[in-house]
C-alpha positions as CSV (number, residue, x, y, z in Angstrom):
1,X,-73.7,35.2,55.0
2,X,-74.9,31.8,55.6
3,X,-77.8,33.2,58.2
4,X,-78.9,35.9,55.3
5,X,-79.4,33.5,53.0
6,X,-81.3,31.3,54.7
7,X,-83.8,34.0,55.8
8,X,-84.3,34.5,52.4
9,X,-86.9,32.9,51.8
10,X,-88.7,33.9,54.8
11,X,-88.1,37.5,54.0
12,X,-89.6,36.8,50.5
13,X,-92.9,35.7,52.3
14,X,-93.2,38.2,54.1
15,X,-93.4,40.5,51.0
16,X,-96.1,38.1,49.9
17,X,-98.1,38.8,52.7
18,X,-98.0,42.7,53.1
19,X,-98.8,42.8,49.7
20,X,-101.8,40.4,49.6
21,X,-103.4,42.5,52.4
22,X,-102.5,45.7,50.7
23,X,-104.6,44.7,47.5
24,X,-107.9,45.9,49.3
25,X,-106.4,49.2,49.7
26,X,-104.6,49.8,46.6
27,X,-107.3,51.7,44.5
28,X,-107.5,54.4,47.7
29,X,-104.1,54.9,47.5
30,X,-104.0,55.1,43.7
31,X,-107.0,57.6,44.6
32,X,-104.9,59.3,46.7
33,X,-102.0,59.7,44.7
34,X,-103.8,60.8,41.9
35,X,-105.3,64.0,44.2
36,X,-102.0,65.2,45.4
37,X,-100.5,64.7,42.1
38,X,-103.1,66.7,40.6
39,X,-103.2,69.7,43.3
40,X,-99.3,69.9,43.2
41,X,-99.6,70.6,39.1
42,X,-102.2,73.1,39.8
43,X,-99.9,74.9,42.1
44,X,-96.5,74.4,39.9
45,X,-99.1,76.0,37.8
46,X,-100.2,78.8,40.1
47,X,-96.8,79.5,40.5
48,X,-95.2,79.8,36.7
49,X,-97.9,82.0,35.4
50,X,-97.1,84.3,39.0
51,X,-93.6,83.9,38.1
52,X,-94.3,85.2,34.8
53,X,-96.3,88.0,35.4
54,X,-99.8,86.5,33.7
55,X,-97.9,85.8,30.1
56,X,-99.3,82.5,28.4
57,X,-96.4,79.4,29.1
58,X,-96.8,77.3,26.4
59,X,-97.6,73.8,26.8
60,X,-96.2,71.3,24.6
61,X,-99.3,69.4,23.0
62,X,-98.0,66.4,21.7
63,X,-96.6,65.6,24.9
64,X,-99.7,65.8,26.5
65,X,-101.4,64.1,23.9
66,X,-98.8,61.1,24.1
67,X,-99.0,60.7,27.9
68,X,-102.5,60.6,27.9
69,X,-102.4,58.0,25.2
70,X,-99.7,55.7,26.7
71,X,-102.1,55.7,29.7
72,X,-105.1,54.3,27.6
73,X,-103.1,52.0,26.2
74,X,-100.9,50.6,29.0
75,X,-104.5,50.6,31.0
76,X,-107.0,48.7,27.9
77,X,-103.8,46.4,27.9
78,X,-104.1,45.4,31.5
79,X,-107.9,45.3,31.8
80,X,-107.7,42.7,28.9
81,X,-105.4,40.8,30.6
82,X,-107.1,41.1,33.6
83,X,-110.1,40.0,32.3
84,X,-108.6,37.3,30.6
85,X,-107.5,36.1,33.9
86,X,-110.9,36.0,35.4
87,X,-112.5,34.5,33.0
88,X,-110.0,31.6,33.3
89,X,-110.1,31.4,36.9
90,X,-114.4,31.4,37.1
91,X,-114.0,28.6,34.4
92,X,-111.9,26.8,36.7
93,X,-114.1,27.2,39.7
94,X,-116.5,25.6,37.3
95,X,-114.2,23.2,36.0
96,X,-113.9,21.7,39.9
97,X,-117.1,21.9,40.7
98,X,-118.2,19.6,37.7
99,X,-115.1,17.3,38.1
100,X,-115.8,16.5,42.1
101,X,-119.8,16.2,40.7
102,X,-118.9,13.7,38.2
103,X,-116.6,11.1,40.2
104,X,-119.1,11.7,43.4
105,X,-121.7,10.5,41.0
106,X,-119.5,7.6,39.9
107,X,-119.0,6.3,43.1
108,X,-122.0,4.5,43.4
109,X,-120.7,2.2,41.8
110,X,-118.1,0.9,43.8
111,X,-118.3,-1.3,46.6
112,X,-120.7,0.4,49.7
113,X,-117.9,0.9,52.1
114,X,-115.4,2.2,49.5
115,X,-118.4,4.3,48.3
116,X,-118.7,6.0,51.9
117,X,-114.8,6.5,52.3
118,X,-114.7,8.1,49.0
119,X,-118.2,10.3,48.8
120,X,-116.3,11.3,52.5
121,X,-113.3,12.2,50.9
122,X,-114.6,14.1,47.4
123,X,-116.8,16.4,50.8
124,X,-113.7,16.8,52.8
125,X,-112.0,18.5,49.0
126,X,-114.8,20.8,48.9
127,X,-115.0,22.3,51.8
128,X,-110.9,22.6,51.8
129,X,-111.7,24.2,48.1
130,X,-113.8,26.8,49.6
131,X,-112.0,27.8,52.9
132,X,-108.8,28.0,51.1
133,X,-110.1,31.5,49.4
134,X,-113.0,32.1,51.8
135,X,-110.5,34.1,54.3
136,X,-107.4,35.4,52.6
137,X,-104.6,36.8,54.8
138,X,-101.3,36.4,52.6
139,X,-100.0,33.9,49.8
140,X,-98.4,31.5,52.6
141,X,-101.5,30.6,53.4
142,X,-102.8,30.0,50.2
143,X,-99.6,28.3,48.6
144,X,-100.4,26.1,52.2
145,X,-103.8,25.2,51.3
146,X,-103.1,24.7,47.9
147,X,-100.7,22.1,49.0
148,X,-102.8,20.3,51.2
149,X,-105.8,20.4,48.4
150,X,-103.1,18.9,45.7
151,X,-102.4,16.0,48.5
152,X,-105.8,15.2,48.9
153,X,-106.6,14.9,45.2
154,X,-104.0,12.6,45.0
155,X,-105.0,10.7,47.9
156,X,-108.4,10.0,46.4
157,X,-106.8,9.2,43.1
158,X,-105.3,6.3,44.6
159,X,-108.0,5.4,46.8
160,X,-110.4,5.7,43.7
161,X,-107.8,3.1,42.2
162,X,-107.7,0.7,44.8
163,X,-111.6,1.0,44.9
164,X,-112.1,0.1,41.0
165,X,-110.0,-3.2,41.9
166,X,-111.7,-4.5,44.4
167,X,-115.3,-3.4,42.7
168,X,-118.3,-6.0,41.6
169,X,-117.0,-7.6,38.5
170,X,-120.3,-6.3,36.7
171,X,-119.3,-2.6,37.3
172,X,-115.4,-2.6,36.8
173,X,-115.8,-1.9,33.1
174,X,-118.5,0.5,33.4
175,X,-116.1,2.1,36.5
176,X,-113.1,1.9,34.0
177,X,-114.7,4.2,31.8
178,X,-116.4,6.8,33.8
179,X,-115.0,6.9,37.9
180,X,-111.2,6.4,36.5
181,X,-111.0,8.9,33.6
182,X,-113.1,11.3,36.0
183,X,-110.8,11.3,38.7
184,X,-107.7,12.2,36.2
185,X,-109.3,14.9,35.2
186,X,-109.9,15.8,38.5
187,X,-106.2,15.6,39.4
188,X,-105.7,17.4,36.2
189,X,-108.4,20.7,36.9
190,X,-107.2,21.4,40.2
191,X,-103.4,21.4,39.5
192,X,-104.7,23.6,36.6
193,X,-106.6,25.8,38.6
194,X,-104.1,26.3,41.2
195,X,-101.3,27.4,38.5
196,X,-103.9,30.1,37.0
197,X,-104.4,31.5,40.7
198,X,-100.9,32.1,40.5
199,X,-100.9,34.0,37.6
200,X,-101.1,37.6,37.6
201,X,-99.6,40.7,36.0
202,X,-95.8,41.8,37.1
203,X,-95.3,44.2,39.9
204,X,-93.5,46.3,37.2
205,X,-96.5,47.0,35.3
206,X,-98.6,48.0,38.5
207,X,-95.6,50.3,39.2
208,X,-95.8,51.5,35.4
209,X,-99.9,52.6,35.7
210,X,-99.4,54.3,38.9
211,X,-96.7,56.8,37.5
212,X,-98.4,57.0,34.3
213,X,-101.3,58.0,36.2
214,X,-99.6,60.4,38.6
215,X,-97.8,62.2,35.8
216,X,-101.6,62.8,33.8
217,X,-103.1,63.5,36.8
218,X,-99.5,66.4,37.3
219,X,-100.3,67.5,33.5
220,X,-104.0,68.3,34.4
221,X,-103.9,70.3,36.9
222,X,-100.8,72.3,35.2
223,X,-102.6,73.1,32.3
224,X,-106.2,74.3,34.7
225,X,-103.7,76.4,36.3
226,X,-102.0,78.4,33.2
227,X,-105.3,78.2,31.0
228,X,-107.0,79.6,34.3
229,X,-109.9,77.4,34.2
230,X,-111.9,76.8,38.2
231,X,-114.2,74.5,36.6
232,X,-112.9,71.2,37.6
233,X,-115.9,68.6,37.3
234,X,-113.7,67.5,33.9
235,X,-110.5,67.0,36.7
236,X,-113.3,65.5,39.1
237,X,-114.9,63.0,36.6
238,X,-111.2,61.7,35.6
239,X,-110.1,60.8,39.2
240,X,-113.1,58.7,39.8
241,X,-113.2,57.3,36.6
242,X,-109.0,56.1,37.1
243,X,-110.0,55.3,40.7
244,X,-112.9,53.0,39.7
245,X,-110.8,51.3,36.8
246,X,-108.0,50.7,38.9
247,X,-110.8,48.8,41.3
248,X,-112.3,47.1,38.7
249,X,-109.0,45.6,37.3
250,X,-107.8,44.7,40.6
251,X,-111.3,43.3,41.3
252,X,-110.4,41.0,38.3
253,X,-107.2,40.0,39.5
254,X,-108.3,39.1,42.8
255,X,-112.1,38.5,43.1
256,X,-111.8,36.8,46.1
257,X,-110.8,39.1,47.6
258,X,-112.6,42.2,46.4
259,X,-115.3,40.7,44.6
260,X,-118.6,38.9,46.8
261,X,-117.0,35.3,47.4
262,X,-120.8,34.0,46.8
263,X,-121.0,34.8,43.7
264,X,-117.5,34.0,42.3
265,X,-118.0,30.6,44.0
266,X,-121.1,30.2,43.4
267,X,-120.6,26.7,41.5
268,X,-119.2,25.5,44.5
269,X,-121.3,26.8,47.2
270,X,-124.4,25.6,45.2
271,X,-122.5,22.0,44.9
272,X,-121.7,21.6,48.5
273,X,-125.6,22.6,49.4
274,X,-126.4,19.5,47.1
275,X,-124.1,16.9,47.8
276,X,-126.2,14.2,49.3
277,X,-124.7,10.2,50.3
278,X,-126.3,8.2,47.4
């Protein structure tokens, strides 16, 4: 019992890590899904109007209707949420980009040596900022990485303190008001930022859009097989369309992962190209 619960936690990790390399493939095997569900209607289709000898088996509307409605909903409901998410997250890639510009601008002021330490320090954050999504492998990692940035902002919140101290006496107001506020918010925005890269929506609900859309995708081809249509661009058309909005929403969840990583980080790529020693 004792051994079981401590592997726990390593067999909680583990999850984390199949899933974070799964994300790329999810939308394929949504995609996939979605086909068989839809060729196994067509032939519980095929095989009721046989079984009835050609006579019309009704097919209950409102049902239909309200399936196909629940699945519009439930998916507008996570594309907002998803986008909601992205939007916060890009903000915060913004957010510490600015924040590690401002206090690397504001240590000019200090004493030269503390200067260099710090200016060193502020690079060393950046780079860590952008390798920490650059490669993604599993949440370990990142939960990892996020630990080591949240050390190092607080390292350089305390060596930014020390620094102000020992400062020319002509700057320490001047450093009071710009360097020390700076570097709280830049404790502040990246503790922020890593809680938001946490966030996102519930297994449940991913479980609740894929059979939503297996069971439309089951109703469509039932009803092309008793109304006896062979056209099926209409059936075509939805599967891409569910199969692209399935990418797109996970494309918001996880843009570093399946969006470019240049132009999500831009903001910090650009910033890293211009840091310069002052």
């Amino acid at each position: 019992m004792i051994n079981l619960i401590q592997s726990l936690p390593k067999n909680m990790i583990a999850t984390a890590d199949i899933n974070i390399q799964l994300v790329k493939f999810f939308p394929v095997i949504f995609a996939i899904s979605i086909t068989l569900f839809l060729g196994s209607g067509w032939f519980l289709g095929r095989y009721r109007k046989k079984k009835f000898g050609g006579a019309r088996v009704g097919i209950e509307d409102a049902l239909f209707t309200a399936i196909f409605g629940l699945s519009a909903l439930v998916l507008g409901l996570t594309f907002s949420n998803a986008s909601n998410h992205y939007e916060t997250r890009i903000e915060g890639v913004r957010a510490q980009a600015n924040a590690i510009k401002e206090v690397y601008e504001s240590s000019q002021y200090l004493q030269p040596s503390d200067q260099a330490a710090v200016q060193e320090s502020l690079s060393r954050l950046l780079n860590l900022r952008i390798q920490t999504y650059s490669d993604l492998k599993s949440m370990n990692d990142i939960a990892i990485a996020t630990d080591r940035l949240a050390k190092l902002v607080r390292q350089i919140n305390v060596d930014v303190a020390k620094a102000v101290v020992v400062a020319p006496s002509e700057n320490k107001a001047l450093l009071f008001e710009t360097i020390t506020l700076q570097t709280r918010n830049l404790v502040s925005t990246f503790h922020l930022a890593d809680i938001k890269t946490k966030s996102h929506p519930p297994v449940l609900m991913m479980r609740f859009i894929y059979a939503l859309l297996c069971i439309a995708s089951l109703l469509i081809g039932y009803t092309v097989a008793m109304s006896g249509e062979t056209d099926w661009f209409l059936a075509i058309v939805y599967l891409l369309l569910m199969g692209f909005g399935i990418y797109v929403i996970l494309s918001l969840e996880y843009p570093n992962l399946l969006m470019p990583f240049n132009e999500f980080n831009e903001d910090l790529l650009r910033l890293k190209n211009s840091l310069r020693p002052t």
